[in-house]
N, C-alpha and C positions, 0 to 999 in steps of 0.2 A: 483425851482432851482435858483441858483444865478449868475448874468453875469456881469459883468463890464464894462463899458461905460464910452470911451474916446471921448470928443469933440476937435474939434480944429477950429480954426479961428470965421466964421458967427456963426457958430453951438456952438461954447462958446461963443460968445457973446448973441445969444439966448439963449441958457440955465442958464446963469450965474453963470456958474459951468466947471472946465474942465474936472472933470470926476465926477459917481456915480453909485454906485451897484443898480441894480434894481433884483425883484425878478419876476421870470417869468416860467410861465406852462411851463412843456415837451411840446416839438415839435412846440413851438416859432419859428419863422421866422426871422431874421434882419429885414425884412421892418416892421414887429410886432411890433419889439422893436421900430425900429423908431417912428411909432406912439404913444406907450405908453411914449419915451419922449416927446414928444410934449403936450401928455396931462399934465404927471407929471409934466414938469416941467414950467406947462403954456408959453409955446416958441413955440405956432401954426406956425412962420415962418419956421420954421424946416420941415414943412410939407412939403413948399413949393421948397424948395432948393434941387438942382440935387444933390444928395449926393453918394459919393464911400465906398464904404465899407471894412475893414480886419477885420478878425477873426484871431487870434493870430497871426499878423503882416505876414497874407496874406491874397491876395485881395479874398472877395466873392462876389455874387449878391443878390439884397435885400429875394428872397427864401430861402435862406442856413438854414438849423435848427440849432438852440443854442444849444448847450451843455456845464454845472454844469461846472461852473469857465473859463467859454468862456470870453475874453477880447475885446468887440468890439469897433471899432475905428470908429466916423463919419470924413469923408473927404469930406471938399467940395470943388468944382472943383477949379483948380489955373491956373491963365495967365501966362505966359513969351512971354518975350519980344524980 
């Protein structure tokens, strides 16, 4: 199945990309996905960064399962001041 993958801030700048379809088995995970970009897209920091997650512009936890044209957003954490 197919999901799309939105980066933003550290997590584009690691990937080098702000977003990109990846293709992924039933019953993928968000933190699944997380790993397989890190692998794809050689951006091992990705791994390393507390990241938040939405599946169609709401927030989930990295277990949620993907579901065929799920849109997921990596969010890394932000300061204010």
């Amino acid at each position: 199945m197919k999901v799309r993958a939105l980066f933003f801030a550290q997590v584009r700048d690691a990937a080098g990309v702000g977003e990109r379809e990846f293709e992924v088995k039933e019953g993928t995970t968000v933190g699944e996905l997380k790993e397989l970009v890190a692998d794809r897209l050689e951006a091992g920091s990705v791994k390393l960064l507390p990241l938040r997650f939405a599946v169609n512009e709401r927030f989930v936890e990295a277990g949620y399962l993907l579901r065929e044209a799920d849109t997921v957003a990596f969010l890394p954490p932000v300061a204010g001041g």
